[in-house]
PLY file of the C-alpha trace (Angstrom):
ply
format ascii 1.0
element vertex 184
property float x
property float y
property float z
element edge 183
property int vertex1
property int vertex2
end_header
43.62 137.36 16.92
46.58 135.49 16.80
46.85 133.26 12.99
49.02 130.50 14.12
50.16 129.07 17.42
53.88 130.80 16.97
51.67 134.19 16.78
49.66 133.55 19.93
52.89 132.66 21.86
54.43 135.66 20.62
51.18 137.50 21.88
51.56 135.73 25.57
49.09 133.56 25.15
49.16 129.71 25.88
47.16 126.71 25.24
46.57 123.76 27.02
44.39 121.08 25.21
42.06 118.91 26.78
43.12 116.00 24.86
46.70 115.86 25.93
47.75 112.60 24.21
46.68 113.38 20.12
47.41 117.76 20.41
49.30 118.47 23.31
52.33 115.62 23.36
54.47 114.14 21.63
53.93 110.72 23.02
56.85 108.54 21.45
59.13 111.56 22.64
60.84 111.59 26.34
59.37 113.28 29.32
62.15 116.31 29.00
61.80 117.09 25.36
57.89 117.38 26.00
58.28 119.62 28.59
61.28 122.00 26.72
59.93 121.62 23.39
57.80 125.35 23.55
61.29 127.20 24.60
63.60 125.15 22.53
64.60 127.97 20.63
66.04 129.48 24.01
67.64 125.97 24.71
69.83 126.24 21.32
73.16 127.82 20.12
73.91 127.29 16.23
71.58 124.98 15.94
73.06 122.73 18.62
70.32 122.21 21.79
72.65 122.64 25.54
71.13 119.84 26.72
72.47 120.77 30.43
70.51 123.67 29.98
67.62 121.87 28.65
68.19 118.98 31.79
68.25 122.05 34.49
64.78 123.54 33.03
63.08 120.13 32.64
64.29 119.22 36.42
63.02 122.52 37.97
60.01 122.04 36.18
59.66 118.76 37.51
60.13 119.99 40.91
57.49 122.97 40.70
54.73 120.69 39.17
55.77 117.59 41.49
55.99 115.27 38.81
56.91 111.74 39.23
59.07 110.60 36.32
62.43 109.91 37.19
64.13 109.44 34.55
63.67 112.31 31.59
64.16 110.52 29.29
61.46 108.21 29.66
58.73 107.89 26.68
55.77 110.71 27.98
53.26 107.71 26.84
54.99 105.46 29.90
53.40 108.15 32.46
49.97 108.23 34.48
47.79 110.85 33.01
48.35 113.37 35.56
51.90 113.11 35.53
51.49 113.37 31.30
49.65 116.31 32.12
52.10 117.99 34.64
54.83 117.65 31.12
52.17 119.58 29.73
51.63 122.28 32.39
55.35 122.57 33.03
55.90 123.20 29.55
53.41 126.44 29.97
55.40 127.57 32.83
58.63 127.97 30.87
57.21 129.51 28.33
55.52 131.96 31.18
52.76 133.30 29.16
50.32 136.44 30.49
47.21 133.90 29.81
46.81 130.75 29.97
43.72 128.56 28.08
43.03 125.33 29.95
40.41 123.05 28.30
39.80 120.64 31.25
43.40 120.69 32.77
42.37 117.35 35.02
40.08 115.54 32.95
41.10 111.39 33.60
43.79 112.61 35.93
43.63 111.33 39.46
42.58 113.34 42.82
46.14 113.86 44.17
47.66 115.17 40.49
44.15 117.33 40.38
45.67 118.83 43.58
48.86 119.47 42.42
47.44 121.04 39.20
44.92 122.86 41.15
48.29 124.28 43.22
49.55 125.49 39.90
46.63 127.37 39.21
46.71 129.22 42.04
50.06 130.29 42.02
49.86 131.52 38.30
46.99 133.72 39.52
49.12 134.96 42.13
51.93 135.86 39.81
49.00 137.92 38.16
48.94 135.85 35.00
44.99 135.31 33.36
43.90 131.98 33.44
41.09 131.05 31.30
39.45 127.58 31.93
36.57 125.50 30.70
35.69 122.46 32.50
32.68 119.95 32.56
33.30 119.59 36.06
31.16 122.29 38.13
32.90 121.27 41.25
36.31 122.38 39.87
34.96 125.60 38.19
33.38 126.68 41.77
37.09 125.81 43.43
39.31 127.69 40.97
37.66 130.45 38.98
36.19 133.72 40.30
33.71 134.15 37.63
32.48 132.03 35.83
30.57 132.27 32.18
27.66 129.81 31.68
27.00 128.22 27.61
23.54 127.13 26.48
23.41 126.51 22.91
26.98 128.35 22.11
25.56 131.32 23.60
26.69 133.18 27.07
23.70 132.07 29.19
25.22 133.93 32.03
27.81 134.98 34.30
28.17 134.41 37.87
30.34 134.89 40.96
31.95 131.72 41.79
31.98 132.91 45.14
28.71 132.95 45.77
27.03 130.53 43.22
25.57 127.16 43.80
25.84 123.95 41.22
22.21 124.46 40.84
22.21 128.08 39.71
25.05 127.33 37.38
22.56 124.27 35.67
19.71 126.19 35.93
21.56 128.89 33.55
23.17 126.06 31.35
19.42 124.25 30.96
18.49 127.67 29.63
15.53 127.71 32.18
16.83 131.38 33.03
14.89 132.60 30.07
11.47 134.40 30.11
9.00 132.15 28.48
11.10 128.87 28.71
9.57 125.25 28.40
11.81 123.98 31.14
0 1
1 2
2 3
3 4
4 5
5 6
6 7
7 8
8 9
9 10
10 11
11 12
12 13
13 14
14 15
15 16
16 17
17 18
18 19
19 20
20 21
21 22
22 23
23 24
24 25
25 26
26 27
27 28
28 29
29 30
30 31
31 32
32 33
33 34
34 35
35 36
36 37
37 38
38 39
39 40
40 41
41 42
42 43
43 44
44 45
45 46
46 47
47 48
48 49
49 50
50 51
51 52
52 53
53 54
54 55
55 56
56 57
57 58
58 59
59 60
60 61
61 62
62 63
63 64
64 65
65 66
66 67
67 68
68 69
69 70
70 71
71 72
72 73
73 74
74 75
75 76
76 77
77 78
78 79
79 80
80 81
81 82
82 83
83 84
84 85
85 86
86 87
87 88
88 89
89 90
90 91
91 92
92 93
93 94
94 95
95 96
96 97
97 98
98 99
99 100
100 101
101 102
102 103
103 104
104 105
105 106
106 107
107 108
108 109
109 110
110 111
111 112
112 113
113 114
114 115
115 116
116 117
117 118
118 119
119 120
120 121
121 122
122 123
123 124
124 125
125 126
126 127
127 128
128 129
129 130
130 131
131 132
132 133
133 134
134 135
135 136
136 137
137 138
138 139
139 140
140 141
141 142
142 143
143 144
144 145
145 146
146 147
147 148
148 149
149 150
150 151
151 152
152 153
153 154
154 155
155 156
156 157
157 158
158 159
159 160
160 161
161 162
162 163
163 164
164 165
165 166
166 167
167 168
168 169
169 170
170 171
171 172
172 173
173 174
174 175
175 176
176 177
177 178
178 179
179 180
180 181
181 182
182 183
């Protein structure tokens, strides 16, 4: 159980928050030192960031998450929220952790970043990293998991295939009308 966030990085495992703006960016910093900041330490000699280093990162990163903010340096508050959330995701890929946590990667994003985020996923499964998400969207949980893990009351309610599933099983667990002797 990792005791800081330095420890779970050093343990391969990354975070992404599902409020972006007040725990996951720095939003009077630019677009590229939001997406660097995780690997800065591999950015820097003597203390002295290469910022053409940094610049070729932040601009392949940019690339692979199809983010539209042309200029780096741009304040990360200036972008749309999917494209504040690609800075986010993209920062996760340079790190390059084993798992990933994602606490509703596309919540108030719109449907064409959702794509491009939903893109992402799929390729970090295919590298054969672990992606863990919660979402309060059912619809997204069916499209990108392959099991998914029901809550009612903090507790495991159940777990199903998400290839086989329905939205209706999945509230039917989550109503906690699954259990012998229920009310509902």
């Amino acid at each position: 159980r990792p005791r800081s966030p330095r420890e779970a990085l050093d343990q391969g495992v990354g975070f992404v928050p599902e409020d972006r703006k007040g725990m996951g960016l720095m939003m009077n910093m630019g677009v590229r030192e939001n997406a660097t900041l995780s690997v800065i330490g591999r950015l820097s000699r003597s203390g002295f960031i290469l910022k053409g280093e940094e610049s070729q990162r932040d601009a392949m990163i940019a690339i692979q998450t199809k983010r539209k903010a042309l200029d780096p340096e741009e304040r990360v508050s200036h972008l749309s929220g999917g494209n504040q959330q690609k800075v986010l995701l993209g920062r996760w890929l340079l790190v390059d952790p084993e798992v990933l946590f994602l606490d509703d990667p596309t919540r108030g994003v719109d449907v064409g970043a959702k794509e491009d985020i939903y893109a992402l996923i799929e390729k970090l499964v295919e590298r054969g990293k672990g992606v863990i998400m919660v979402s309060s969207e059912l619809s997204e949980l069916l499209r990108c998991c392959d099991r998914i893990l029901v809550m009612n009351q903090g507790e495991i309610a159940g777990t199903v295939d998400a290839r086989v599933t329905s939205q209706e099983e999945i509230m039917h667990l989550a109503a906690g009308s699954h259990n012998e002797g229920s009310d509902l």
